[in-house]
py3Dmol code that shows the C-alpha trace and the ligand (Angstrom):
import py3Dmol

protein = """\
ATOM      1  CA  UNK A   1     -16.196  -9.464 -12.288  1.00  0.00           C
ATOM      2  CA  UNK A   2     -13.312  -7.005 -11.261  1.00  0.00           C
ATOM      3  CA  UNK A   3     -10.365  -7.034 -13.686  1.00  0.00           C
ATOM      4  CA  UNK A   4      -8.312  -5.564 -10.890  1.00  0.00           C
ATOM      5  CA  UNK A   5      -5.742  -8.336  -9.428  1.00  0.00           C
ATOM      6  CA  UNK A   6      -5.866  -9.592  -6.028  1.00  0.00           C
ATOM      7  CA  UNK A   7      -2.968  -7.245  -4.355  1.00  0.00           C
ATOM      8  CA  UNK A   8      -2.831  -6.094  -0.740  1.00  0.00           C
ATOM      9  CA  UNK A   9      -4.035  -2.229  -1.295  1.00  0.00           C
ATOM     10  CA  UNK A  10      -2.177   0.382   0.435  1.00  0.00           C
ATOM     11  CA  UNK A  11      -4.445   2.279   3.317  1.00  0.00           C
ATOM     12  CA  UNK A  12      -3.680   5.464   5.354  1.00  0.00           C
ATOM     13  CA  UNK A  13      -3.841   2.683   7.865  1.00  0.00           C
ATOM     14  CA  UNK A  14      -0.990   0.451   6.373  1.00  0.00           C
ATOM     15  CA  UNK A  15       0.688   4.151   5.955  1.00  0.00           C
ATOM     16  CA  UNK A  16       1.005   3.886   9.906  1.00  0.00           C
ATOM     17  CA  UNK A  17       2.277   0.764  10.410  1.00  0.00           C
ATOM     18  CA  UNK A  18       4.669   1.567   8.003  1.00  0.00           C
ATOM     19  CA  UNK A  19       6.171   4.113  10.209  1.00  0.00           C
ATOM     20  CA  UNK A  20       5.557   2.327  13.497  1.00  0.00           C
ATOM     21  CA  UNK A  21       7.572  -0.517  12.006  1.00  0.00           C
ATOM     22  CA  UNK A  22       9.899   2.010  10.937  1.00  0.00           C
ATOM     23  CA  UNK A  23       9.611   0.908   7.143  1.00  0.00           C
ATOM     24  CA  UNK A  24      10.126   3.842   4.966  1.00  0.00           C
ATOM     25  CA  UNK A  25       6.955   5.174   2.809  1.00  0.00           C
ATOM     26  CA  UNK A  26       7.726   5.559  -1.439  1.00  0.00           C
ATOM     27  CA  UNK A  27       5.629   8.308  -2.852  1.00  0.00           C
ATOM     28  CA  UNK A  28       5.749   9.833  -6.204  1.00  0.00           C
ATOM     29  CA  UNK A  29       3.650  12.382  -8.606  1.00  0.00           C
ATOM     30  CA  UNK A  30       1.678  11.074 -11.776  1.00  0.00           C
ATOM     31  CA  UNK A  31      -0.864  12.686 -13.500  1.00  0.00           C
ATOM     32  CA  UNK A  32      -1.527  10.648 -16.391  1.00  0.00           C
ATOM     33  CA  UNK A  33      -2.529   6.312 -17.141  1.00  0.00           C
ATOM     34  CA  UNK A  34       0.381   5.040 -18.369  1.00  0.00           C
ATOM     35  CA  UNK A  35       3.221   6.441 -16.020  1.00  0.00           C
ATOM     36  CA  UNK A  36       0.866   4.966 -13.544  1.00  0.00           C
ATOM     37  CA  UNK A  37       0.522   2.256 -14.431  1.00  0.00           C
ATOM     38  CA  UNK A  38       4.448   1.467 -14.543  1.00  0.00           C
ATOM     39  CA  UNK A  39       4.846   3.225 -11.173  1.00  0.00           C
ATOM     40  CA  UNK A  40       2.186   1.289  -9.630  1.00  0.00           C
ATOM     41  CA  UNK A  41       3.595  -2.047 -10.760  1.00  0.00           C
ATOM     42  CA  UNK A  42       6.859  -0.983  -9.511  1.00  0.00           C
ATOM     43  CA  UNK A  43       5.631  -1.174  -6.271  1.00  0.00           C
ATOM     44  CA  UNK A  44       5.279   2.753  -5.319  1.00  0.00           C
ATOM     45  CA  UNK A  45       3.465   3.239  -1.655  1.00  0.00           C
ATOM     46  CA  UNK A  46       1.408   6.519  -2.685  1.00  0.00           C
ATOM     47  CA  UNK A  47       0.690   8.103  -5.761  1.00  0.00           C
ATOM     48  CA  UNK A  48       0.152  12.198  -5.428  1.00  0.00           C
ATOM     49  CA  UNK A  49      -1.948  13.601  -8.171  1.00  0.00           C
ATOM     50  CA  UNK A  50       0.151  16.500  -7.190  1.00  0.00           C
ATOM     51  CA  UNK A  51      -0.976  19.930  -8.546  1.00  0.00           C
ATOM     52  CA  UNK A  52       2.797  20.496 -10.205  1.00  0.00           C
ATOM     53  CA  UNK A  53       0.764  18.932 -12.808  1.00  0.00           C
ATOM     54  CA  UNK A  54       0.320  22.453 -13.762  1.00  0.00           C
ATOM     55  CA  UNK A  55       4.392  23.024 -14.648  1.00  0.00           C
ATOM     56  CA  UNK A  56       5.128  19.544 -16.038  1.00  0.00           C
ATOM     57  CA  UNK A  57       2.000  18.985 -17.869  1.00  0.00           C
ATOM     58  CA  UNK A  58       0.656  22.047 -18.659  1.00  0.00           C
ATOM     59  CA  UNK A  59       4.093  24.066 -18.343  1.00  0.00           C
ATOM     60  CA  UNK A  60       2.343  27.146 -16.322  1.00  0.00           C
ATOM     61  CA  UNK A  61       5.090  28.327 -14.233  1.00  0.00           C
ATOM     62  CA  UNK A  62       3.613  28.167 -11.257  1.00  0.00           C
ATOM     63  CA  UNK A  63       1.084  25.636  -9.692  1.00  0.00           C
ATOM     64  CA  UNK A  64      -1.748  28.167  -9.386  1.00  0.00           C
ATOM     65  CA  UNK A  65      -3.801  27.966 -12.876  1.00  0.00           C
ATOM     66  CA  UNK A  66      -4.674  24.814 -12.517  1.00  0.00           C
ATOM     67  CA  UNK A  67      -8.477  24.275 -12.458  1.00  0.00           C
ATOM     68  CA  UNK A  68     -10.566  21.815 -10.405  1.00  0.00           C
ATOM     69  CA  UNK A  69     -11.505  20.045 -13.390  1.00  0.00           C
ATOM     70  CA  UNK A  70      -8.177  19.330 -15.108  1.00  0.00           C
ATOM     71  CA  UNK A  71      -7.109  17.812 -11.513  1.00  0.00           C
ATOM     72  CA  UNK A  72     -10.033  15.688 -11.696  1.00  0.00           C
ATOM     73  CA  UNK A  73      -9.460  14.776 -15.148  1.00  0.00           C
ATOM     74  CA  UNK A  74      -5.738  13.942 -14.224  1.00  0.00           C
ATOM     75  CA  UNK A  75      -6.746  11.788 -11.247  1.00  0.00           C
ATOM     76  CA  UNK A  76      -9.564   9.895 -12.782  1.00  0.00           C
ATOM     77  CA  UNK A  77      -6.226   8.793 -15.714  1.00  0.00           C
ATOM     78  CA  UNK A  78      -4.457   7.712 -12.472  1.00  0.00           C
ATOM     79  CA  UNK A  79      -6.986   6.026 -10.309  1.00  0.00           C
ATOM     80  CA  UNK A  80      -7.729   3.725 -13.729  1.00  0.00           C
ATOM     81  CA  UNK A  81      -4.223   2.520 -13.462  1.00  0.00           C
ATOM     82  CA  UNK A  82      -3.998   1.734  -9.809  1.00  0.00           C
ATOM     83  CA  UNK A  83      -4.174  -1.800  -8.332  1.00  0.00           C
ATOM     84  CA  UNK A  84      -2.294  -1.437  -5.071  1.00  0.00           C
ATOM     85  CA  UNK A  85      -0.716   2.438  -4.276  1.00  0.00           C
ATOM     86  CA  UNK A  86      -2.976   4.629  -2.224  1.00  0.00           C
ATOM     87  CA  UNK A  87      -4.218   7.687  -4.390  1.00  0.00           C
ATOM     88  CA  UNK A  88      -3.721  11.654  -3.289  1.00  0.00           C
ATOM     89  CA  UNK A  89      -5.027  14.154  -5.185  1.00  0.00           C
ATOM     90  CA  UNK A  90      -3.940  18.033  -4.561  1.00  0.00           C
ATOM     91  CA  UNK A  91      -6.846  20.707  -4.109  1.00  0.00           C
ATOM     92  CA  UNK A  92      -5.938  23.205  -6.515  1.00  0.00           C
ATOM     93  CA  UNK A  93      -5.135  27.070  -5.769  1.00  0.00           C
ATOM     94  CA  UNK A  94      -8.550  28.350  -5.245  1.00  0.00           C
ATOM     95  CA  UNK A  95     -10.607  25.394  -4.474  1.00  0.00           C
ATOM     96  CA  UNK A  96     -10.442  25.551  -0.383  1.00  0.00           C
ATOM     97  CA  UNK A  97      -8.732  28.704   0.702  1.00  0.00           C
ATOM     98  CA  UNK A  98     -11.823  31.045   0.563  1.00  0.00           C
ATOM     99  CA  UNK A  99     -13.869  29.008   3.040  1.00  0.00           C
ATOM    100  CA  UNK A 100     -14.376  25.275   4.524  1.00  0.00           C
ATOM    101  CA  UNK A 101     -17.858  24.679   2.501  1.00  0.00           C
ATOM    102  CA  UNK A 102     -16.183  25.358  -0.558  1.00  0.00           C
ATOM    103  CA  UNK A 103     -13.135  23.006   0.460  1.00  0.00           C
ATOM    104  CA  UNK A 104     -15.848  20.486   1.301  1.00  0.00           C
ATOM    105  CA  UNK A 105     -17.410  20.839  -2.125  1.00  0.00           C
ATOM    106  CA  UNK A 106     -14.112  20.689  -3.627  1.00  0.00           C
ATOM    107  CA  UNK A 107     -13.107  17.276  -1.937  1.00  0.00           C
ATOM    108  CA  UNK A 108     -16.375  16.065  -2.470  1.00  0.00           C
ATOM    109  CA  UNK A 109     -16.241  16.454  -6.278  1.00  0.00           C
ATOM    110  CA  UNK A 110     -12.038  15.057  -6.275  1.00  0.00           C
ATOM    111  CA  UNK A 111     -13.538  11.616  -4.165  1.00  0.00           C
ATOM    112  CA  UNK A 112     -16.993  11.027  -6.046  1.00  0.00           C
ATOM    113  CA  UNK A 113     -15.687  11.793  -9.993  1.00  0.00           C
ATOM    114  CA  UNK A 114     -11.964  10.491  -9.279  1.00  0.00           C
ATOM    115  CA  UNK A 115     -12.758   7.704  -7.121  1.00  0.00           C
ATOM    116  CA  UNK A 116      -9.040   9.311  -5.261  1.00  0.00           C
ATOM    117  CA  UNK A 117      -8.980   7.777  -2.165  1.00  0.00           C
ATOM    118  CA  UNK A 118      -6.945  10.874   0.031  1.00  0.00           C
ATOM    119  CA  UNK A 119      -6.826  15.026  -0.994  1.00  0.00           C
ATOM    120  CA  UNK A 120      -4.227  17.270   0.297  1.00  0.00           C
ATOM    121  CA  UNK A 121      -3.942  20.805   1.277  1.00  0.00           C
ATOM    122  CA  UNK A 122      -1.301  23.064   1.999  1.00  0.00           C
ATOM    123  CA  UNK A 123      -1.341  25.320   4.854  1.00  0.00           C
ATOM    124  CA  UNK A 124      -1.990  24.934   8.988  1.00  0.00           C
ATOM    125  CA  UNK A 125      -3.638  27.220  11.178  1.00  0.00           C
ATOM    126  CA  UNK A 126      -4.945  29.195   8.311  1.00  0.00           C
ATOM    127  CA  UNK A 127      -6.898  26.026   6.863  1.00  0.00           C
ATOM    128  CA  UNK A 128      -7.751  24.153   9.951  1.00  0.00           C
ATOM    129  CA  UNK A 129     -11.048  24.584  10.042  1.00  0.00           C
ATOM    130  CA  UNK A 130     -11.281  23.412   5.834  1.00  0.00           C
ATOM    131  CA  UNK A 131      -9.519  20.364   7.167  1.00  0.00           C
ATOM    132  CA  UNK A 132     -11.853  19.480  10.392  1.00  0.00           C
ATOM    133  CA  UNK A 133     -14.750  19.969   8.012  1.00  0.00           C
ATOM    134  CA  UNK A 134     -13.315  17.923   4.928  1.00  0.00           C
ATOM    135  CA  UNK A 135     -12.475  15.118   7.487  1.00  0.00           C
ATOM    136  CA  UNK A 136     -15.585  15.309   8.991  1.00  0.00           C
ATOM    137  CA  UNK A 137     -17.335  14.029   5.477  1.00  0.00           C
ATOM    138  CA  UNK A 138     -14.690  10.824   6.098  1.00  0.00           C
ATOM    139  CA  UNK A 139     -12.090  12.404   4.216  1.00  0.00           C
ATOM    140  CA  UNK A 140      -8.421  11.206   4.775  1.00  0.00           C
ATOM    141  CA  UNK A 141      -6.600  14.457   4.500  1.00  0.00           C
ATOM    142  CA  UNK A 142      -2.857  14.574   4.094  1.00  0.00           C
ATOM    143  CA  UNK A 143      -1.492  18.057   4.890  1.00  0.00           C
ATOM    144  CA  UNK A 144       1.571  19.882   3.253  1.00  0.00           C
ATOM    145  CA  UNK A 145       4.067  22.461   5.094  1.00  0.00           C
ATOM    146  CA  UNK A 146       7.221  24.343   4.711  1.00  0.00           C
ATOM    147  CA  UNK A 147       7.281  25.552   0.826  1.00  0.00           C
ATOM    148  CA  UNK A 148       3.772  25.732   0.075  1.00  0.00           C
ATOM    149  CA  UNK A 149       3.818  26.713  -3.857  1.00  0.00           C
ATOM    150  CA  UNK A 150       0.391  27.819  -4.013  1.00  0.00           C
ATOM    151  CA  UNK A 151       2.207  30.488  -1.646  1.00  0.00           C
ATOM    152  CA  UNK A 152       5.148  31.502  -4.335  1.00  0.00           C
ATOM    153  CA  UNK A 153       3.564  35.142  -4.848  1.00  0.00           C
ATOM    154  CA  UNK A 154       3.846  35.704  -0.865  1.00  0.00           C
ATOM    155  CA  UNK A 155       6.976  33.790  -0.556  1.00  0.00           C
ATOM    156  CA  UNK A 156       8.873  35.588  -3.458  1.00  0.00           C
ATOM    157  CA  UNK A 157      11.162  32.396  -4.374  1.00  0.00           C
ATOM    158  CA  UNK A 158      11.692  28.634  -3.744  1.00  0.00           C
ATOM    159  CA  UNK A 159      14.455  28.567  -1.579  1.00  0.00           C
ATOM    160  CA  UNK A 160      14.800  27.030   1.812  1.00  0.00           C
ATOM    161  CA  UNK A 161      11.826  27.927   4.572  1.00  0.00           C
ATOM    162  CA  UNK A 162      12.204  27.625   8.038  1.00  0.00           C
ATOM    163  CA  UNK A 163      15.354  28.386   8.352  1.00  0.00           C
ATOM    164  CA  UNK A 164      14.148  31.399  10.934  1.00  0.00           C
ATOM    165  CA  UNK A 165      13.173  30.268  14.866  1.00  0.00           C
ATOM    166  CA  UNK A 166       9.827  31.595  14.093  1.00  0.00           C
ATOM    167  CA  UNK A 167       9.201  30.093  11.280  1.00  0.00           C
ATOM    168  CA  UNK A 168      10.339  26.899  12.419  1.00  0.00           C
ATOM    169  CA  UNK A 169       8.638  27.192  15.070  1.00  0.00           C
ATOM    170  CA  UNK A 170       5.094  27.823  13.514  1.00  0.00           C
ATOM    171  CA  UNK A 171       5.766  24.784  11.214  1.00  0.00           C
ATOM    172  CA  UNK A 172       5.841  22.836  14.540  1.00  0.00           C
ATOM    173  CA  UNK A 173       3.185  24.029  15.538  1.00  0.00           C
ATOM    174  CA  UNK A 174       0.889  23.287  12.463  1.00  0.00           C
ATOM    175  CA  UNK A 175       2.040  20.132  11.948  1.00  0.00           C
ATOM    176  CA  UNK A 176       0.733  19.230  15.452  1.00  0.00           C
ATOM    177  CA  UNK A 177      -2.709  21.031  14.884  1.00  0.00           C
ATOM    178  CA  UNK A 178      -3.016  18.906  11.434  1.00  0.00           C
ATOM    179  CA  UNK A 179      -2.269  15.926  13.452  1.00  0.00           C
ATOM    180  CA  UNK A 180      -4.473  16.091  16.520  1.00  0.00           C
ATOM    181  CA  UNK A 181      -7.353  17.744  13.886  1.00  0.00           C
ATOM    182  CA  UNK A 182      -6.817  13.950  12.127  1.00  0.00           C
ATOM    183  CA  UNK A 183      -4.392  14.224   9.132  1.00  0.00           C
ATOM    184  CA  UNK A 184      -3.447  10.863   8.404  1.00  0.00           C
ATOM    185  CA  UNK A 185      -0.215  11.978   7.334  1.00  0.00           C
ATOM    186  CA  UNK A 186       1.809  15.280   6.111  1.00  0.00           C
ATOM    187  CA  UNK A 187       4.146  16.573   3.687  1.00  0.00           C
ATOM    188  CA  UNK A 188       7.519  18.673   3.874  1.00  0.00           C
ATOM    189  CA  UNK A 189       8.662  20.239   1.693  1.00  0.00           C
ATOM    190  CA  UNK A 190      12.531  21.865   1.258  1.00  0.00           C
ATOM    191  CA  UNK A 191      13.257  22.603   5.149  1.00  0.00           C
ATOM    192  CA  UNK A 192      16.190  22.034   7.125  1.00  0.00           C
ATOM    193  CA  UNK A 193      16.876  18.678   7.765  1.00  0.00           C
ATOM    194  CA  UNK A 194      17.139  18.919  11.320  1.00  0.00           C
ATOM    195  CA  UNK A 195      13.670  20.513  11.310  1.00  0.00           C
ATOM    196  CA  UNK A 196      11.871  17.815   9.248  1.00  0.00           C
ATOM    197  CA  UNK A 197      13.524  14.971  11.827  1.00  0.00           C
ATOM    198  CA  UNK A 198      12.062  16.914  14.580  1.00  0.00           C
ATOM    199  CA  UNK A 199       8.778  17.230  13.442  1.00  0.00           C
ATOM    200  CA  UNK A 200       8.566  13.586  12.296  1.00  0.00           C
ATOM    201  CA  UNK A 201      10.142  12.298  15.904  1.00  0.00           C
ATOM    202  CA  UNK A 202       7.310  14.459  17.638  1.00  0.00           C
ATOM    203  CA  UNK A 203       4.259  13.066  15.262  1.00  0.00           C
ATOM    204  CA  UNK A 204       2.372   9.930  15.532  1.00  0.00           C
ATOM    205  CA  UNK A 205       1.471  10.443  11.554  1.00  0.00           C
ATOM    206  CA  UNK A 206       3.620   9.655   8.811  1.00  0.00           C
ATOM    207  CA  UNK A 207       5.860  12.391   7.471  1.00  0.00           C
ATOM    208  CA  UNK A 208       6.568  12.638   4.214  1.00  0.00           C
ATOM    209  CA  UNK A 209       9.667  14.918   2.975  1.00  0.00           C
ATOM    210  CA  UNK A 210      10.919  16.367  -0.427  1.00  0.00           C
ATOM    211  CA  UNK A 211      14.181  18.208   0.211  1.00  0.00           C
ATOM    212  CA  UNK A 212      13.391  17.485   3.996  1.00  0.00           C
ATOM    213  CA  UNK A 213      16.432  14.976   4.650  1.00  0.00           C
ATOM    214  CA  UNK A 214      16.420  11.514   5.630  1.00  0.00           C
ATOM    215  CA  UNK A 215      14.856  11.944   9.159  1.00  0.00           C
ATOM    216  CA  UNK A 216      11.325  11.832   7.853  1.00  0.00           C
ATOM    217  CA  UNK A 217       9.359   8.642   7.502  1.00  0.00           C
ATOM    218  CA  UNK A 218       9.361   8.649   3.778  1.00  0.00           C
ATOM    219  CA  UNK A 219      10.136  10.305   0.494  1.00  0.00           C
ATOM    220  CA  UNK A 220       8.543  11.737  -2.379  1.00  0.00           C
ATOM    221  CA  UNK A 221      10.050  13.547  -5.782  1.00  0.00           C
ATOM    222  CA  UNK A 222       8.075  14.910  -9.082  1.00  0.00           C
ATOM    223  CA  UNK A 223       8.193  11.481 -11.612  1.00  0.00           C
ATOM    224  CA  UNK A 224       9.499  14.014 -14.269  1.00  0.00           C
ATOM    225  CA  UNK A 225      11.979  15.128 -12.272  1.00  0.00           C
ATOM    226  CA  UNK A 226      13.526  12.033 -11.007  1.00  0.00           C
ATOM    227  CA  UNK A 227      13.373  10.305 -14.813  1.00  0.00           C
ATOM    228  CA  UNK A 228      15.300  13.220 -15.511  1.00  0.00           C
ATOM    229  CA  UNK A 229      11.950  14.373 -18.274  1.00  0.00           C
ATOM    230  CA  UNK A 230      12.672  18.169 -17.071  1.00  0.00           C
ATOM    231  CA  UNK A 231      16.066  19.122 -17.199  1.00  0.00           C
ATOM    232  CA  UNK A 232      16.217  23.093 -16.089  1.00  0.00           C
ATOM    233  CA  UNK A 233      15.135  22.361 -12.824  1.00  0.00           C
ATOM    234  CA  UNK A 234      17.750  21.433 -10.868  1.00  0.00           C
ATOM    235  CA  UNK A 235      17.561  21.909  -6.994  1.00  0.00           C
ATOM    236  CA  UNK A 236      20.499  20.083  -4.212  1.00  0.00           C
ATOM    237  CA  UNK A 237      17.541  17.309  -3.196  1.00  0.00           C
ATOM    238  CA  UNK A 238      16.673  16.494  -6.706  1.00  0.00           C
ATOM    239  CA  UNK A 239      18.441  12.921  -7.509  1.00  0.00           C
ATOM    240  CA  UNK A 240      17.855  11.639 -10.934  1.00  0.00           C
ATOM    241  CA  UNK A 241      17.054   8.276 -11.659  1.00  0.00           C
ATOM    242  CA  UNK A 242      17.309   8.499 -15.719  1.00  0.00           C
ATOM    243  CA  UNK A 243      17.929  11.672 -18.154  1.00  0.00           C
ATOM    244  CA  UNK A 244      15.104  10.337 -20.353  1.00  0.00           C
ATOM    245  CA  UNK A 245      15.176  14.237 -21.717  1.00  0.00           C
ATOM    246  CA  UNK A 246      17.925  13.221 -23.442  1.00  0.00           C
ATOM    247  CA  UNK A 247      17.420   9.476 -24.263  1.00  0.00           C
ATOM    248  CA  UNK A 248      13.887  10.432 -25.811  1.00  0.00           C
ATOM    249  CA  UNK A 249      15.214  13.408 -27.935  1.00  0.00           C
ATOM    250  CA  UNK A 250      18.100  10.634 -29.405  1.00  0.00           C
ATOM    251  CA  UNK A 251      15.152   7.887 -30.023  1.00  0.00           C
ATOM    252  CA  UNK A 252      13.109  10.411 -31.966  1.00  0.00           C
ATOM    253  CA  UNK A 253      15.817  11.959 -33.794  1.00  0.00           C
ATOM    254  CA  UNK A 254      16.954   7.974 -34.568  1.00  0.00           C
ATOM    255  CA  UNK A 255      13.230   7.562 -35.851  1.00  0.00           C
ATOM    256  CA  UNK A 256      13.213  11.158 -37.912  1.00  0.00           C
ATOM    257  CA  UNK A 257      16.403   9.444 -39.819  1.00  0.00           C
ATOM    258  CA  UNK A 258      14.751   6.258 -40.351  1.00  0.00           C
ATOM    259  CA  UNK A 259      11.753   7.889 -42.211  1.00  0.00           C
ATOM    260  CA  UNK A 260      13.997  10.339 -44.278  1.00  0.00           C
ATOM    261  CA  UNK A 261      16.332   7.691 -45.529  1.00  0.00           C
ATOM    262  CA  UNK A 262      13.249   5.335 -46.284  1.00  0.00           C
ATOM    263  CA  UNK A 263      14.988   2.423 -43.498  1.00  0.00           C
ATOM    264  CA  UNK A 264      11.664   2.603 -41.975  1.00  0.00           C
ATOM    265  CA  UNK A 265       9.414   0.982 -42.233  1.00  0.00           C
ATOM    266  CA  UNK A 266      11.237  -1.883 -43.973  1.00  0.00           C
ATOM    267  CA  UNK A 267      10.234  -5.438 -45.177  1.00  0.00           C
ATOM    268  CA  UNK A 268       8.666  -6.854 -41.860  1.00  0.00           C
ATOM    269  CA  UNK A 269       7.083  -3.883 -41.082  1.00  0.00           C
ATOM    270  CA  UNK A 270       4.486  -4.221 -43.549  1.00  0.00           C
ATOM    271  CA  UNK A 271       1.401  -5.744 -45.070  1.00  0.00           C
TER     272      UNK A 271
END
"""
ligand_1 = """\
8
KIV
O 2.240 18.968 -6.402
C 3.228 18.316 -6.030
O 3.947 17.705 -6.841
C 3.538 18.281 -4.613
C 4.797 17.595 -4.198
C 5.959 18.439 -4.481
C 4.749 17.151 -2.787
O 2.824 18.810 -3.830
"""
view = py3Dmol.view(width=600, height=400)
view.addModel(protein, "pdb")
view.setStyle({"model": 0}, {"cartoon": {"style": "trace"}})
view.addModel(ligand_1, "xyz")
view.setStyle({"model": 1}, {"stick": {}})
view.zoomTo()
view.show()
């Protein structure tokens, strides 16, 4: 018998009545069982095995080493946790740009040894033809635009995209070739406001922003940015829910104390 409780799961379906209803979509990063867990029971929409598993787990500076197989490993920790929030996994730097068989493969391998129930992709024209074949398999493909990090070596820094007409305007237009190719939903990520309203008022598809502004149909943040778990990175759409840098260095220091002046463990605390 399944151990899993009897909760309503969320679908890239439900994802689309949440925006027709106008009901803002929750969406956060986790890479590991036990964060999961606690964000799942929280009631989080959609968990994104995000590939910036690579900085805060791994602490690469950029997301590009990460392999196939450690995303896979860190989804398979997160889709064990999950009762209810629908599961994205990131295709790592490498795994889909060179051609849409490989990006096939790729998914393939995320959705059969994960169990993940979405992947995502960054990029539009350039990867439309990975993302018609990946949804062609039956799929769900969630697509990412604006700063693309797998793009940092071509882009040169993270600040603001699309603040130039033809930028902007290309965004537009790949966020309406991911739609009408059959993204169930897409990701922006630190572009004008404005912009990100715009593009969500035009598509039928959920948009999801980080450093996008409020006009979007939903949010999402890096968990160890918003517990406040990194603490250099600091950018204007960042808000932090905890500094648990900070409250975790106190605890252990607390227990390092305890051990040196022989308080722990005391009476109670042993056989
Ligand atoms: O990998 C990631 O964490 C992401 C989010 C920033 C959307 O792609």
């Amino acid at each position: 018998m399944s151990q899993h409780r009897d909760i309503k799961k969320v679908t890239t379906h439900s994802l689309l009545e949440m925006k027709q209803a106008k009901e803002k979509i929750s969406m956060l990063t986790a890479y590991d069982f036990s964060f999961s867990k606690i964000i799942d029971d929280a009631g989080i929409d959609v968990i994104l095995v995000g590939d910036s598993a690579s900085n805060v787990m791994a602490g690469h500076i950029s997301t590009l080493p990460i392999t196939l197989d450690q995303m896979i490993y860190h989804a398979q920790s997160v889709i064990r946790a999950v009762d209810r929030a629908l599961v994205v996994v990131d295709l790592p730097f490498g795994s889909y740009q060179g051609n849409s068989k490989n990006a096939l493969e790729t998914s393939i391998r995320i959705m059969k040894e994960a169990g993940a129930h979405a992947i995502k992709l960054e990029g539009g024209a350039e990867v439309l033809e990975s993302v018609k074949r990946i949804l062609s398999a039956g799929i769900p493909v969630m697509g990412h635009l604006g700063l693309t990090p797998q793009s940092i070596f071509k882009f040169g820094t993270y600040t603001v995209r699309a603040r130039e007409e033809a930028e902007a305007q290309k965004l537009i237009e790949d966020a309406h070739l991911l739609e009408e190719a059959g993204c169930f939903a897409i990701v922006l990520e630190k572009i004008p406001a404005k912009l990100a309203s715009r593009v969500a008022k035009e598509l039928t598809i959920p948009v999801i922003g980080i450093g996008a502004g409020p006009g979007v149909d939903g949010q999402v943040l890096v968990l160890h940015d918003m517990l406040g778990i990194t603490k250099e990175f600091s950018p204007r759409f960042l808000r932090r829910y905890l500094n648990l840098y900070d409250e975790i260095k106190a605890a252990v220091g607390r227990y390092i104390e305890d051990i040196k002046s022989i308080d722990f463990p005391n009476e109670e605390e042993q056989y």
